[in-house]
TORMI-979878 format. One record per residue (C-alpha): y, z, x; residue in one letter; residue number from 1. Coordinates in nm, 3 decimals. Layout:
residues N
NODE,py,pz,px,aa,i
NODE,Y,Z,X,A,NUM
...
end
This chain:
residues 84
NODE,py,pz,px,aa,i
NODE,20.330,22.433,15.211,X,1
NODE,20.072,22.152,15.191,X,2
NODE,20.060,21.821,14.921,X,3
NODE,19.725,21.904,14.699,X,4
NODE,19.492,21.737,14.467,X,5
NODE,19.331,22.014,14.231,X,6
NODE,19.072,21.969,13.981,X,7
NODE,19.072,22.179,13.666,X,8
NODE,18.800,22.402,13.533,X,9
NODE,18.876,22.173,13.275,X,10
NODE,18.744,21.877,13.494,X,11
NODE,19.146,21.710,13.481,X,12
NODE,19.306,21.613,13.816,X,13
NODE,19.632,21.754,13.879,X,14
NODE,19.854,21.701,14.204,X,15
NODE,20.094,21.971,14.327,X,16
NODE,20.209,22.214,14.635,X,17
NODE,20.025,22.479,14.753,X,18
NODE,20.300,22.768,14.781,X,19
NODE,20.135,23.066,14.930,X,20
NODE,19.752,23.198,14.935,X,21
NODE,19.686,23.553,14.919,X,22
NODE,19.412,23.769,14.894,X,23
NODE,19.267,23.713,14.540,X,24
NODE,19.465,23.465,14.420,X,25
NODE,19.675,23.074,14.537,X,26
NODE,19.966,22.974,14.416,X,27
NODE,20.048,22.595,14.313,X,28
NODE,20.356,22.398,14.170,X,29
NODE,20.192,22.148,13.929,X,30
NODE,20.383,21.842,13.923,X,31
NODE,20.402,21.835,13.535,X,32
NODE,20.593,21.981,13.294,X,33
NODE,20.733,22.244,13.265,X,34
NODE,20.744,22.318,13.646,X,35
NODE,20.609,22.634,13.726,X,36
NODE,20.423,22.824,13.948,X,37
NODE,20.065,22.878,13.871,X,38
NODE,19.796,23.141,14.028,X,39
NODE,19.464,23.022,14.026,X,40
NODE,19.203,23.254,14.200,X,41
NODE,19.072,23.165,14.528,X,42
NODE,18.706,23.095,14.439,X,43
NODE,18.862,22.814,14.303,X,44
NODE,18.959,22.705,14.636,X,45
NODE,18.653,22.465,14.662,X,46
NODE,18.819,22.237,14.384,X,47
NODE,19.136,22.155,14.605,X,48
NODE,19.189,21.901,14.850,X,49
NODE,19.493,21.802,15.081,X,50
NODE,19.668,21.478,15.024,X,51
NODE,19.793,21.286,15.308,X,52
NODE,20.150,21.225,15.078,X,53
NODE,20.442,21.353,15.303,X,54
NODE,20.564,21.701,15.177,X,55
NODE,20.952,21.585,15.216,X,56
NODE,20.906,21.348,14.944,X,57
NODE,20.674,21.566,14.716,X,58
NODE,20.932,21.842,14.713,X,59
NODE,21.252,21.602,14.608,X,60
NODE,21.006,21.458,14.305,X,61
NODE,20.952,21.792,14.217,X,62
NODE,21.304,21.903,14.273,X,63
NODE,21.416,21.609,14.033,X,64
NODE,21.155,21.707,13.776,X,65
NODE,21.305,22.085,13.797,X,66
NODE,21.642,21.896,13.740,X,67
NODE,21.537,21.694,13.473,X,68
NODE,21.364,21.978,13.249,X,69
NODE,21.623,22.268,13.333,X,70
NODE,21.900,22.080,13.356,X,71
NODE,22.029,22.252,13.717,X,72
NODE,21.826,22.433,13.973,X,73
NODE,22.006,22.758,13.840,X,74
NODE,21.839,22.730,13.485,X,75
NODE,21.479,22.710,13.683,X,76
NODE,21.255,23.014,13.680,X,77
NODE,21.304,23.230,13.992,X,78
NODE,20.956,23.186,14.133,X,79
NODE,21.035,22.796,14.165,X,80
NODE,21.372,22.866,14.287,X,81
NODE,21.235,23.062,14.604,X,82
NODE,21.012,22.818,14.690,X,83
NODE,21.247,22.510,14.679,X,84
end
């Protein structure tokens, strides 16, 4: 799990995790909401960059955001749930 900086087709910057990276496609948990995760494919790898942030802290902001929109980690989706 790595602290990313990911530009949009869309040209907007967006800062997440990368979760896992398969064969076609990357998965990311945005930090905005709603927090899910999100696939992009990896030809869009190009477009990401690693952050120097420390990971420890980037997963409590996102485990506060989860706790702040779903009210408990229980009312998360499942696919954040694993990865936190």
């Amino acid at each position: 799990m790595k602290v990313i900086k990911y530009q949009t087709p869309s040209n907007a910057i967006r800062h997440g995790l990368l979760v896992a990276t398969g064969r076609k496609w990357t998965q990311l948990i945005l930090i905005e909401h709603p927090i899910r995760v999100t696939r992009i494919p990896n030809t869009e790898l190009s477009s990401v960059t690693e952050m120097s942030y420390r990971l420890g802290r980037a997963k409590r902001v996102v485990k506060d955001m989860v706790k702040a929109y779903y009210g408990t980690m229980r009312n998360a989706p499942k696919s954040v749930r694993k990865v936190l």
